[in-house]
Every structure is written in structure tokens, then in C-alpha cells.
C-alpha distance (Angstrom), angle and dihedral (degrees) to the residues before:
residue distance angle dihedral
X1 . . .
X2 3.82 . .
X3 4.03 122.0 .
X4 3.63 85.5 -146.3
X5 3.95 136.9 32.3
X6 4.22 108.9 -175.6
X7 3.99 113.7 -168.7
X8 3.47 114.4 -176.5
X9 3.86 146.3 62.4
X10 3.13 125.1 11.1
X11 4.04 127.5 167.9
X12 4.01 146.7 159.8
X13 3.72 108.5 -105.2
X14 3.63 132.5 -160.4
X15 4.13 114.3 -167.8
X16 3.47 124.4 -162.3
X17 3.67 116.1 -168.3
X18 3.19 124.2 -161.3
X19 3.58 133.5 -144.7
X20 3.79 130.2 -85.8
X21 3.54 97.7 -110.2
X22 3.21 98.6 56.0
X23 4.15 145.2 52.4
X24 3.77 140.0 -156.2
X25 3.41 104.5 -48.5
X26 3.71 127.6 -117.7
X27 3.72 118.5 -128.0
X28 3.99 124.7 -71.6
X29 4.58 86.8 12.0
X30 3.93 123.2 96.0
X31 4.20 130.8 -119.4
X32 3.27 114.0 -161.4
X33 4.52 112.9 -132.7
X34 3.36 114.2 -138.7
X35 3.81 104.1 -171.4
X36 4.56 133.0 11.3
X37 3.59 106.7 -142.8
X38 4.24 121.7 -175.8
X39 3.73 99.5 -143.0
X40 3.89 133.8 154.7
X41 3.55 121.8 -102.5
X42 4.36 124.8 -166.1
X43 3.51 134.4 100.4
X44 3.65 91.2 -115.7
X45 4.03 97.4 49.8
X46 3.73 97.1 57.1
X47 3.34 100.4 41.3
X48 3.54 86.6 55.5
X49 3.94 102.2 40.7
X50 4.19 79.9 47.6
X51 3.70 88.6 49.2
X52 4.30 93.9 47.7
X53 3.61 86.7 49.0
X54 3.65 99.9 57.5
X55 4.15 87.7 50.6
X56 3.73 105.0 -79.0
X57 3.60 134.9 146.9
X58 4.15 100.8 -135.2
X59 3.91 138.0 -179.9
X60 3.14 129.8 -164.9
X61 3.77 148.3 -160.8
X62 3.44 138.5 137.4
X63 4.14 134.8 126.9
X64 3.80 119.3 12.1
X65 4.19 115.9 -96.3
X66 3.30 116.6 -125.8
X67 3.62 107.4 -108.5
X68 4.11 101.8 -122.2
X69 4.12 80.3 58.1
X70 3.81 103.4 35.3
X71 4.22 95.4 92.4
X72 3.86 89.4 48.5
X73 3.95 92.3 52.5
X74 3.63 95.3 46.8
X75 3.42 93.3 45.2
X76 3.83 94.8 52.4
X77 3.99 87.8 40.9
X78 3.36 92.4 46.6
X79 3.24 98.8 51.4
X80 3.74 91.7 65.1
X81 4.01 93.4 56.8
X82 3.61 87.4 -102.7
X83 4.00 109.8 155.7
X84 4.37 101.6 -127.4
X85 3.48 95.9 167.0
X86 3.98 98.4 123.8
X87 3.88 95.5 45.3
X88 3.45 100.9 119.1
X89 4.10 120.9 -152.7
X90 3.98 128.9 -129.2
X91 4.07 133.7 -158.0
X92 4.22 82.7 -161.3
X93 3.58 110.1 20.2
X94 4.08 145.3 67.2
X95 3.73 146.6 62.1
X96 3.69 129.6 -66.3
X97 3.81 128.9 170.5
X98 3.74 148.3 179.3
X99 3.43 117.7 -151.9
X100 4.15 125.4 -165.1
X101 3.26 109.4 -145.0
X102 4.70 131.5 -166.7
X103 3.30 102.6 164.1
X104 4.05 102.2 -96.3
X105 4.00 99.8 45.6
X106 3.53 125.7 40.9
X107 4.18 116.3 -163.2
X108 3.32 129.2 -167.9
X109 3.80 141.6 -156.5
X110 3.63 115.1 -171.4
X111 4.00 137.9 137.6
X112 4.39 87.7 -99.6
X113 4.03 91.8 132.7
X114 3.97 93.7 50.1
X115 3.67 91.4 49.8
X116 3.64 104.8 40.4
X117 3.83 87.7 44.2
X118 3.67 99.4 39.9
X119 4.21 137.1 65.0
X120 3.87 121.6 -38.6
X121 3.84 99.5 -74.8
X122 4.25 96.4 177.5
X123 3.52 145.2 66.6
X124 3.52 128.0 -103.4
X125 3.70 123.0 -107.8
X126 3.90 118.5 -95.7
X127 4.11 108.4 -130.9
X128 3.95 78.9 -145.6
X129 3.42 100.8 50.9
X130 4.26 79.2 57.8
X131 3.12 101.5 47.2
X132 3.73 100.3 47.9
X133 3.72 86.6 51.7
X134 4.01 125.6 89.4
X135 4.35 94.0 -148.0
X136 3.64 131.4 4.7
X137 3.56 127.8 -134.7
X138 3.58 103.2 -153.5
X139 4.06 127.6 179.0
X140 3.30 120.6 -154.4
X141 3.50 101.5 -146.9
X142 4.19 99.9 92.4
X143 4.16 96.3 78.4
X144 3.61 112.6 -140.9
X145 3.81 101.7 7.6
X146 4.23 86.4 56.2
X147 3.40 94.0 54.2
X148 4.11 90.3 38.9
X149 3.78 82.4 51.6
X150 3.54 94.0 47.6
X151 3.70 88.8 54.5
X152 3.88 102.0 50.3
X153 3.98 80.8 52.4
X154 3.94 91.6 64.3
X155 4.01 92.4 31.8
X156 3.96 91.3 51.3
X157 4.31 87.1 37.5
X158 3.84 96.8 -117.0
X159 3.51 120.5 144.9
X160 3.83 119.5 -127.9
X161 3.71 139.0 -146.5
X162 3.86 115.2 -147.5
X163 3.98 141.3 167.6
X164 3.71 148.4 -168.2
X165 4.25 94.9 17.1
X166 3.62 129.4 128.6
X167 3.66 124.1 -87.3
X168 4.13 87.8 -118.6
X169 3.62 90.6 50.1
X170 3.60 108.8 118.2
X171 4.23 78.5 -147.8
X172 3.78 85.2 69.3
X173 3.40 99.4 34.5
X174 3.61 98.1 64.9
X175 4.02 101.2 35.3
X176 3.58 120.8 125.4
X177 4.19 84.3 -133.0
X178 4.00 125.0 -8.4
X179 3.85 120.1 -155.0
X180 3.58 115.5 -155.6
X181 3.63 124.1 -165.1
X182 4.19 137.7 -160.3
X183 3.57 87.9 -109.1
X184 3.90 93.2 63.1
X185 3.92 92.4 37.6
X186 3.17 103.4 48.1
X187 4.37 90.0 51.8
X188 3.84 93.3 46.5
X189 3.78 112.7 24.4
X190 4.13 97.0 40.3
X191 3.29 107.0 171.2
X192 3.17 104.5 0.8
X193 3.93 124.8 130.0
X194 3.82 105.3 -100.3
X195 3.68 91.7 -148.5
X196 3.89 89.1 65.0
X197 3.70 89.8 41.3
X198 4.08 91.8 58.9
X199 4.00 82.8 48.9
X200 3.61 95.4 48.2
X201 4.00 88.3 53.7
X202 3.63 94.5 43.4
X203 3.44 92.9 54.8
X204 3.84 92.4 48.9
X205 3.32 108.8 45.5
X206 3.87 132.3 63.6
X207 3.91 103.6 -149.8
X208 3.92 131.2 38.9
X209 3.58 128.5 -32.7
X210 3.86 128.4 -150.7
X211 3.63 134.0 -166.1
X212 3.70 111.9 -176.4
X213 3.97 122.2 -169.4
X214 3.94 103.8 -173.0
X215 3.52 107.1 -105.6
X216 3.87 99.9 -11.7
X217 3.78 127.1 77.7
X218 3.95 120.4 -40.9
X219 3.71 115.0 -144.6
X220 3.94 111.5 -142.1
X221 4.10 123.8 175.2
X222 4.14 138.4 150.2
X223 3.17 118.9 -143.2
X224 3.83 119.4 -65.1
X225 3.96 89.3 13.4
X226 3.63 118.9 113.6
X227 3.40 109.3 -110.9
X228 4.41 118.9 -97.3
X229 3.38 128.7 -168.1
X230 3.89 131.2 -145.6
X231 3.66 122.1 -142.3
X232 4.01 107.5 -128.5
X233 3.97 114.3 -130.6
X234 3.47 120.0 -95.6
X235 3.76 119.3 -112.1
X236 3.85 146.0 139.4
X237 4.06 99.5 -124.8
X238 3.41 128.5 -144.1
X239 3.96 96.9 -156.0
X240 3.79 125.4 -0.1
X241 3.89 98.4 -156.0
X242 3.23 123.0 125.3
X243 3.99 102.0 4.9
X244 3.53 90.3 120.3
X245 3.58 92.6 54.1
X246 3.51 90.5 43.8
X247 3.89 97.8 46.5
X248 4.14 84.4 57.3
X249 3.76 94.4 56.0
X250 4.04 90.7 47.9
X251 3.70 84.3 50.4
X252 4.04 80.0 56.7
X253 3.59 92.3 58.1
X254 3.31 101.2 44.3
X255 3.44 98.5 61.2
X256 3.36 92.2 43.7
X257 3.72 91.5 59.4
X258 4.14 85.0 53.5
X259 4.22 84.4 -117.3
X260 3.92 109.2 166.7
X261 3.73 109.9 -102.6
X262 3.86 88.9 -102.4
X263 3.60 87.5 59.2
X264 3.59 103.0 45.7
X265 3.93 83.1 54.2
X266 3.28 88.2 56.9
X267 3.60 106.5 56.5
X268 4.14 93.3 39.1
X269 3.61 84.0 58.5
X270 4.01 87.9 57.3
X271 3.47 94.5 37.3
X272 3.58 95.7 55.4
X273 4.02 94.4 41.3
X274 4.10 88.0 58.5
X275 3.98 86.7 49.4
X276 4.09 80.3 51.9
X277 3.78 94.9 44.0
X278 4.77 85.2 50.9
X279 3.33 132.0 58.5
X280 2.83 155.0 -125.8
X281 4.27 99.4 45.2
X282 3.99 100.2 -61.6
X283 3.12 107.2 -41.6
X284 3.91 97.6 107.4
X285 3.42 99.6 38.0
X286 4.02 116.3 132.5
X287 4.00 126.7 -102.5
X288 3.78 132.5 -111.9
X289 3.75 88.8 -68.4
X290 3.86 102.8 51.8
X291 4.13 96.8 43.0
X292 4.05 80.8 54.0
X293 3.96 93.4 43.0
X294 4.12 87.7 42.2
X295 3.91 81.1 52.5
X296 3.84 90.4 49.2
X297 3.86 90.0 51.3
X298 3.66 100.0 45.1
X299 3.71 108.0 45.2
């Protein structure tokens, strides 16, 4: 038994930070790095590395590695107690990014579009892994084996965290919570008013729904509730990557702990501000104890 089975992304990551006194460069001009960090990058990795850190059992699989990274990501995985034992190695496949980091943006450069767009690169979900699991964090991003995996989660009766899906996505439909961020918005709802957006989800979906904004307000409603907003905490980041990722795996926990949705909101907003406040990604982030004595400090 696991408290937490993640399937989804998981990559190599290189981060290069850049110096304080200076920001993503525009084309043809120079920014100077300051440090070259190996890190891991995927939706499904940092939630779960988050997740291990605040005292949870956690699984993972997901894509294949690329073999001339594979030891490095199950080292760094590893070391976090996290169970890798399905992720499955590949001479031609897998993810691998660089991201460029200045302290309030994050960009990154990775092979996304040939993977996404090209041959199954991932395992298939294990009904056991599920069902020996208390919550699911699920990404959507593997076609049919997400939604397959979203489907043993309701046959089996686990509840599932998701993000960035449709609202007719039967993925989103049937999560537990679904986080939604700009990036996802702003490619499938273009122009649409966001306030009918939030409706359409709320009416579609049977468990919590999320609208995050960066660092300004999230937006958060079930169906038939008016919607609330949360007011993110106020920092000065180091390194942006992987708060979202990190926010959805708090989201995990909260639920898990039975919190009122207000709550839960609460504590993924910490959670993902100490991810902020690390670096590189979340691999630095604090433990059960320092999110709640971050909370303490920043009321």
C-alpha cells in the first residue's frame, strides 16, 4: 500500500539560473548564469517528490527515461523514498529539458512537441498500483492510457488529482479536484470570457475546480458553489518551476487529510510558495513542518 500513486511526466532537467541582476534575455543581448543545476522536470515528479517530502508514501511511473539519464533520475528520485520501480528506460525515447531560470519567469526548451506528437513513449497504468494507492495523481498528457487511468480510478473508487484538461474531458470530469492553469486557457479557451469558462467547468465536473493566475488570485468552486478566490502569498521567488506542479500535489494532500476546500487552498498556496522560495524545481523544498512554520510566518 502506497498513499500516493503519480502517473505522468517525468524528465531529466538541467537549470540554469541566472544571476540577480539580470532577466531572460531578449534576442541578440547576453544574461549572465550564475549557477548549472541537474534537476528533474515533469508534472508527475514534483508533485510526487513534494508529496514524499511532506510524509507520503508515493509511486511513480510515467514516460520512459532516456537511458544516458535514467541512473541520474533514479538516483535523485530515489533519494527522496520515492518507489521508481516501474520506470522503464529507452536507447530512443523520453523527455529532456533545459530550463532558464531569473527568479520571476522560468523558460524552458525541451523536446515536449516531438513527444506529445510522436509514438507511445510511456507505460501503461497498473490497476494494482491504483488500487493499493489512497489518491492518484494523474496527468493528462499520455492520450488513451490517461483517460484509461482515469477510469480504473473511478472503477476501483479512488479519487484523482488532475490539471490542465478540458472541461469535456471525461479526465476532468471525474477528478476528485482539477487545477487549471493560464498556460492551458489561454491555448484552448482563446478568447473566451473566463468567467463562463469557470462555469462551464463547474458544471462539468463532479469534484473541485481550480483556476490559478500565477501570483494573483486563484479562482476555486464545485459545482453549484459560488465561486471564491484565494489570495496567493506574497513573496520574491527565487525560481518559479515547478509550483504548479507542486501546488497540484498539495491539493493531493489536502484532500486526503479531509481539509475543507478553503483549507486545502490554503496550504497549496504555501506549499507552492516554499517550492518558489528553493531551487532548483522541488527538490529543496521544506517538509511537513516548514510549509506549516512558513504558514505561521506569513499569515
Amino acid at each position: 500500500m502506497v498513499n500516493v500513486y503519480a502517473y505522468g511526466m517525468v524528465s531529466h532537467s538541467t537549470v540554469y539560473l541566472l544571476r540577480a541582476d539580470f532577466s531572460f534575455p531578449k534576442p541578440n543581448t547576453y544574461a549572465e548564469i550564475a549557477e548549472t543545476l541537474t534537476s528533474i522536470g515533469g508534472e508527475a515528479a514534483n508533485s510526487a517528490i513534494v508529496l514524499s517530502k511532506l510524509g507520503l508514501s508515493v509511486k511513480l511511473d510515467g514516460n520512459w527515461l532516456p537511458r544516458r539519464h535514467a541512473a541520474a533520475v533514479r538516483e535523485l528520485l530515489g533519494g527522496y523514498g520515492i518507489d521508481v520501480t516501474r520506470l522503464s528506460e529507452s536507447d530512443e525515447f523520453g523527455t529532456d529539458e533545459l530550463v532558464i531560470a531569473d527568479g520571476k519567469t522560468r523558460t524552458v526548451f525541451g523536446n515536449y512537441a516531438a513527444f506529445h506528437n510522436g509514438p507511445v513513449q510511456w507505460n501503461a497504468a497498473h490497476p494494482d498500483d491504483i488500487e493499493q494507492a489512497d489518491i492518484v495523481c494523474l496527468d493528462p498528457y499520455f492520450r488513451e492510457q490517461s483517460r484509461r487511468t482515469a477510469e480504473l480510478c473511478v472503477e476501483l473508487g479512488k479519487p484523482y488529482v488532475t490539471l490542465d484538461c478540458r472541461y469535456d474531458d471525461p479526465i476532468a470530469i471525474n477528478a476528485a479536484a482539477v487545477v487549471i492553469s493560464h498556460e492551458l486557457r489561454d491555448q484552448a479557451y482563446v478568447d473566451r470570457d473566463l468567467e463562463d469558462v469557470f462555469l462551464n467547468y463547474q458544471a462539468a465536473c463532479t469534484g473541485l475546480v481550480i483556476f490559478t493566475f500565477g501570483s494573483d488570485h486563484a479562482w476555486y468552486a464545485r459545482a453549484g458553489e459560488a465561486r471564491r478566490t484565494h489570495v496567493p502569498y506574497k513573496i520574491d521567488p527565487l525560481d518559479t518551476t515547478a509550483a504548479g506542479d507542486s501546488f497540484r500535489g498539495a491539493i493531493a494532500y489536502g484532500l486526503l487529510q479531509n481539509w475543507t476546500d478553503e483549507k486545502v487552498l490554503e496550504f497549496a498556496s504555501a506549499v507552492a510558495a516554499c517550492v518558489c522560495l528553493t531551487r532548483p524545481h522541488a527538490l529543496n523544498a521544506p517538509d511537513l513542518a516548514g510549509v506549516l512554520e512558513f504558514m505561521r510566518t506569513h499569515q
